[in-house]
C-alpha positions as CSV (number, residue, x, y, z in Angstrom):
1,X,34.8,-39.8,24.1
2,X,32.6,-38.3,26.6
3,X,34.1,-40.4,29.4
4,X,37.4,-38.7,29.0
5,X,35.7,-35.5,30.1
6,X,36.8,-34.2,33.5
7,X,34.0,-34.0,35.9
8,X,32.7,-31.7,38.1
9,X,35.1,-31.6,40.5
10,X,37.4,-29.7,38.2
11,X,35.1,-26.7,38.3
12,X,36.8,-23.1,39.6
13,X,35.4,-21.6,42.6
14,X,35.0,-18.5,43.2
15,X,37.0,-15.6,42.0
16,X,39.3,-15.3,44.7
17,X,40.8,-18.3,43.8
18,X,41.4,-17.4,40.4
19,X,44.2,-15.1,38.8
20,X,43.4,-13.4,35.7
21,X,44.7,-15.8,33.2
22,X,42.1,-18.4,34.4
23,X,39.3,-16.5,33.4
24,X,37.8,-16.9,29.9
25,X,34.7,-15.2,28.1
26,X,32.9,-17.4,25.8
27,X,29.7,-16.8,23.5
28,X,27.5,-19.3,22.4
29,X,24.3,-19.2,19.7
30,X,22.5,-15.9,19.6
31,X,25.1,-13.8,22.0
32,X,24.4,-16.3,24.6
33,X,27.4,-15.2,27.2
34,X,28.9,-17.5,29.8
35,X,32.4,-16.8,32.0
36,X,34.4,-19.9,32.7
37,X,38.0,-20.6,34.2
38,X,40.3,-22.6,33.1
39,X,43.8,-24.4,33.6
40,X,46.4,-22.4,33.5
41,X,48.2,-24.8,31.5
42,X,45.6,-25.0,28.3
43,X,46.3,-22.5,25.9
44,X,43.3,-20.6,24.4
45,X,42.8,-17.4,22.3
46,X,40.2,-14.8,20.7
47,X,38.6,-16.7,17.9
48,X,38.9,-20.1,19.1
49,X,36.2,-23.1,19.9
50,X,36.3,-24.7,23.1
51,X,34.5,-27.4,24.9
52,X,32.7,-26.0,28.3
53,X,30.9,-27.9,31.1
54,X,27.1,-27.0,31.1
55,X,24.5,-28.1,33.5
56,X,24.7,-32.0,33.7
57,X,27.0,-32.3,30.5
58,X,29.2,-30.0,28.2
59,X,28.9,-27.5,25.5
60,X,30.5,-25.6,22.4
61,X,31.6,-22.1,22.2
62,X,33.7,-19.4,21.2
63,X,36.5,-17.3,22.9
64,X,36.0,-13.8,23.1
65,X,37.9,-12.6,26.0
66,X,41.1,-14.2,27.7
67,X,42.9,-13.1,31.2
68,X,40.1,-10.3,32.0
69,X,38.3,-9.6,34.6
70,X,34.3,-9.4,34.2
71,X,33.0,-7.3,37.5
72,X,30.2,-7.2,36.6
73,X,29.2,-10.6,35.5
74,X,31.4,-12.9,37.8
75,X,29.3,-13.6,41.6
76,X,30.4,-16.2,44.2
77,X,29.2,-19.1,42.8
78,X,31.5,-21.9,41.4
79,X,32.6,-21.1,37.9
80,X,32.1,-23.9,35.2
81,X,35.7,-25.3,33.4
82,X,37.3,-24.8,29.9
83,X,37.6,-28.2,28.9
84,X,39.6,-28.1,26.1
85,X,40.0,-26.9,22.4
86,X,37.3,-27.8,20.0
87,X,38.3,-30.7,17.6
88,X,37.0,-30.2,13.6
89,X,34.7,-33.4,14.7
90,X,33.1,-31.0,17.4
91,X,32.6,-28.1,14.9
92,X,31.0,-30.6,12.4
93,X,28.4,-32.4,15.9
94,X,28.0,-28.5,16.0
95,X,26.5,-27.7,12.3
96,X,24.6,-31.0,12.3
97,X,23.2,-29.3,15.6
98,X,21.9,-26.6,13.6
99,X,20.1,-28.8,11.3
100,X,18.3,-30.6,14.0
101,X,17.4,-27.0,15.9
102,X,15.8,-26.1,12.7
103,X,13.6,-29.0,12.7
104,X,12.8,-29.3,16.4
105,X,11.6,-25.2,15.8
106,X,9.1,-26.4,12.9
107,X,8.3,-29.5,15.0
108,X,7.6,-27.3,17.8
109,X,5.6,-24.3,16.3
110,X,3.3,-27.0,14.6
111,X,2.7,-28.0,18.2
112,X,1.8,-24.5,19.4
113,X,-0.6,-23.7,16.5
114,X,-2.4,-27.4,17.6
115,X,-2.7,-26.7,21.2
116,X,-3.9,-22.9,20.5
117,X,-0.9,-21.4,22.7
118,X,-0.8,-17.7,22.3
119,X,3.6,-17.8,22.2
120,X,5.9,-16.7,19.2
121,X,8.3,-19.0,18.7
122,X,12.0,-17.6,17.8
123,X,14.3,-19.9,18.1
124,X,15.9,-23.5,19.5
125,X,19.0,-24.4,20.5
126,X,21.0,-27.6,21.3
127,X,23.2,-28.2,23.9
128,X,26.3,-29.5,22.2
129,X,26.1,-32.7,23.4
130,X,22.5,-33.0,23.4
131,X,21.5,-33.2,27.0
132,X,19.4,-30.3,26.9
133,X,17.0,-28.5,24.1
134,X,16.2,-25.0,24.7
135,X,13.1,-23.0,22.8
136,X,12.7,-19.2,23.1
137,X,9.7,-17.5,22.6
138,X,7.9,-14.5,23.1
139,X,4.3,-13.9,24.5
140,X,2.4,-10.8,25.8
141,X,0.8,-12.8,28.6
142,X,2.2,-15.6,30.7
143,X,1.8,-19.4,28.9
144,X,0.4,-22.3,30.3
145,X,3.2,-24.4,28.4
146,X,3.4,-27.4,31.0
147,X,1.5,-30.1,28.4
148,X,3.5,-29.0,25.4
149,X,7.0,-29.4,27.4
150,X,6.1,-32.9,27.9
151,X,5.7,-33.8,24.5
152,X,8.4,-32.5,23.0
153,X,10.0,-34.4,26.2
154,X,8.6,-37.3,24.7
155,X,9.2,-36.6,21.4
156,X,13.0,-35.6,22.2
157,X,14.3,-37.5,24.9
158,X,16.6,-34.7,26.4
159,X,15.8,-32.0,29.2
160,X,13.5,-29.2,27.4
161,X,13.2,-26.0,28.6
162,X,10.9,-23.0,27.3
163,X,12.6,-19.7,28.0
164,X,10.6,-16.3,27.4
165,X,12.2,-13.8,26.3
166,X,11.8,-10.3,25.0
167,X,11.5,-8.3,22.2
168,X,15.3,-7.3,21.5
169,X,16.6,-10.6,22.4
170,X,14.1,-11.9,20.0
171,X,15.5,-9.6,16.7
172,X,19.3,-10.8,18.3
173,X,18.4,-14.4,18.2
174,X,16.4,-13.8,14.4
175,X,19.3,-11.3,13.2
176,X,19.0,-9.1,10.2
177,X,19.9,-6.0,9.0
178,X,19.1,-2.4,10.4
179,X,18.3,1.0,8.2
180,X,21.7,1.7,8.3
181,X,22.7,-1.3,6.2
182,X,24.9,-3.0,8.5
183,X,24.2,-6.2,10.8
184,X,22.0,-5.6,14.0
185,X,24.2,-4.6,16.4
186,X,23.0,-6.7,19.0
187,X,24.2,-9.9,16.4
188,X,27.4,-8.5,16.0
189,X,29.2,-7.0,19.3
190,X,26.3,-6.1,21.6
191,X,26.8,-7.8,24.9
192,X,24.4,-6.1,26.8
193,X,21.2,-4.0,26.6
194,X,20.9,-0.5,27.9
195,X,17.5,1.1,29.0
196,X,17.3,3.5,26.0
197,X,14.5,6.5,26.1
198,X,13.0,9.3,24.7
199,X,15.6,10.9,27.0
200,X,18.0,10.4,25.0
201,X,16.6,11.7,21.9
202,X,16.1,14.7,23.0
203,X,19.9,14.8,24.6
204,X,20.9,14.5,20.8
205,X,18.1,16.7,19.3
206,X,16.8,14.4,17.5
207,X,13.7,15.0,15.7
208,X,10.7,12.5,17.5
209,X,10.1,10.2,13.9
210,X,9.0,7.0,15.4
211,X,9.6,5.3,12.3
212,X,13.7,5.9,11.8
213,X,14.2,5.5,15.3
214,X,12.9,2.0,16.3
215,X,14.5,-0.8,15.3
216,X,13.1,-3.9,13.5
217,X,12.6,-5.2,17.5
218,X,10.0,-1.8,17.6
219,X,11.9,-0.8,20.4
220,X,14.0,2.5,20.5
221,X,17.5,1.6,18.6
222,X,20.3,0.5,20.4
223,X,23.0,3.3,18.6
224,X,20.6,6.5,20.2
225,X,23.1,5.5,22.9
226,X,26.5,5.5,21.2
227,X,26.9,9.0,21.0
228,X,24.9,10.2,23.4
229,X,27.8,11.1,25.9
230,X,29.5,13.6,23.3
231,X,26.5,15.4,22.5
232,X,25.7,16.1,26.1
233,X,28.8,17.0,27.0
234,X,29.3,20.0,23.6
235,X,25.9,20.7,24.1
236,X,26.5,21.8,27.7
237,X,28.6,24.6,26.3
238,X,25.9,26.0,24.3
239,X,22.6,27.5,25.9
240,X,19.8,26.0,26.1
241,X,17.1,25.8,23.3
242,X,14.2,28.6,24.3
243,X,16.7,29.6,26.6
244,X,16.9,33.8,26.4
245,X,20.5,34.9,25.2
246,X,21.9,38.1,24.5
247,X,23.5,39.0,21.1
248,X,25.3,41.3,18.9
249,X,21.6,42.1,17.8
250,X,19.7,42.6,20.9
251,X,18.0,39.7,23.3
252,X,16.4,37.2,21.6
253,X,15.2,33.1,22.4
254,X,17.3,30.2,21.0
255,X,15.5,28.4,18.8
256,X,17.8,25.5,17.2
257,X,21.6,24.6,18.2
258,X,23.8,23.1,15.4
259,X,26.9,22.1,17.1
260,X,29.0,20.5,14.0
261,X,28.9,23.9,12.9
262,X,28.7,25.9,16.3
263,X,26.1,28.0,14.9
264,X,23.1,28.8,17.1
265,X,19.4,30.0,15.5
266,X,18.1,32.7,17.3
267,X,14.5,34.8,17.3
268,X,15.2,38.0,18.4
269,X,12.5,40.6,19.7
270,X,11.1,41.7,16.0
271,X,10.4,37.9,15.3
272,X,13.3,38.2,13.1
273,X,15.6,35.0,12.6
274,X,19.2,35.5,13.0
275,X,22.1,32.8,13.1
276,X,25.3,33.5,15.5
277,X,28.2,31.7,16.3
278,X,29.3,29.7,19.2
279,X,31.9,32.4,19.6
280,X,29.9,35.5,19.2
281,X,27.4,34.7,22.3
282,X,30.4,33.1,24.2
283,X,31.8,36.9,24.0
284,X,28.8,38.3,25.2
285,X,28.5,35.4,27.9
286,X,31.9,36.6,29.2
């Protein structure tokens, strides 16, 4: 079966060469992301399983995107070929993958508790057609890991590699469920991760509770930035909070801003509270 592969030569360059109908986006275990071309004359769609080259063999994933163009992930280098659709056969090599993954990651962190390596081990993957094993791991510090890749070299047979990776790639790869009830995000449709700060808590005015806003990675969550855009944008309409304002009652210093509402909390000059509308300062403001 494997000698009816095409070969490297069949590779797409770069994307000059390509029109958009060649270009495929295809995911693989734990988001894992890859952009490949394809023959125009192979048929694929959303949803479906295909067979891709890999580096020094060939791999199983699924479509996500067809005829697009990826800016921001496509570069000059040659891009790897669609081979063709996934048979039921592959799908079932694939699950029995999963099996063995699970048992190389046991193997493996029985390994790491003998030689005393300080490394968190999350997760192992198979290339489909076993020519490479991958584990991921996480570790504060940088891992003297040379001795352990040889054994399980040994043990395996296959190329290993060790790949460190961080936090939030770490709760994608483990998966689970956030306080919202719903899948992780980054497990479901999260491609990439932005840089999210306390910046954009306060853009939202958000009250600072470290607990609700951290995700099970203890990193700040991923949907502070879904939003984000609308509230700065209403929120420029409104003045600032402590800003000074005048109102139907006299000057006074914002305190809170509810926007759903458009009401805005104000302390006037006798330390008094008094809530106004978005439409009674804009009056004044004009």
């Amino acid at each position: 079966m494997m000698d009816s592969y095409p070969t490297a030569n069949n590779k797409f360059h770069n994307k000059e060469n390509l029109v958009s109908t060649d270009v495929v986006e295809v995911a693989f275990k734990a988001g894992r992301i890859g952009i490949f071309g394809k023959p125009v004359t192979l048929k694929v769609a959303p949803e479906d399983f295909v067979i891709v080259e890999a580096n020094n063999g060939f791999d199983l994933g699924k479509v996500i995107q067809v005829g697009e163009w990826f800016e921001g992930d496509l570069h000059d280098e040659e891009l790897k070929a669609v081979v063709r659709l996934a048979t039921p056969e592959d799908l079932e090599k694939l699950e029995a993958n999963r099996d063995l993954e699970d048992q190389a990651l046991r193997a493996c962190k029985d390994r790491i508790n003998r030689h005393g390596l300080n490394m968190n081990l999350v997760d192992t993957e198979y290339q489909w057609d076993h020519n490479k094993l991958t584990f991921y791991f996480t570790s504060d510090e940088r891992v003297d890991f040379r001795k352990l890749v040889r054994e399980l070299a040994s043990q395996y047979r296959t190329r290993i590699e060790l790949r460190q990776i961080g936090v939030r790639d770490a709760a994608r790869h483990v998966g689970g469920y956030g306080a919202c009830g719903c899948q992780l995000c980054c497990t479901v449709f999260l491609k990439k991760f932005e840089n999210i700060t306390t910046q954009y808590i306060k853009d939202q005015l958000i009250p600072m509770n470290p607990s609700r806003l951290t995700g099970i990675c203890g990193r700040l969550k991923c949907c502070l930035a879904y939003e984000r855009d609308d509230y700065v944008e209403e929120l420029s309409k409104y003045p600032a909070p402590y800003e000074i304002v005048e109102t139907p009652k006299g000057r006074g210093r914002v305190e809170k801003i509810d926007i759903f509402n458009g009401v805005i909390y104000v302390r006037l000059q006798d330390n008094e509270f008094e809530k106004f509308t978005y439409q009674e300062l804009q009056k004044i403001i004009t």
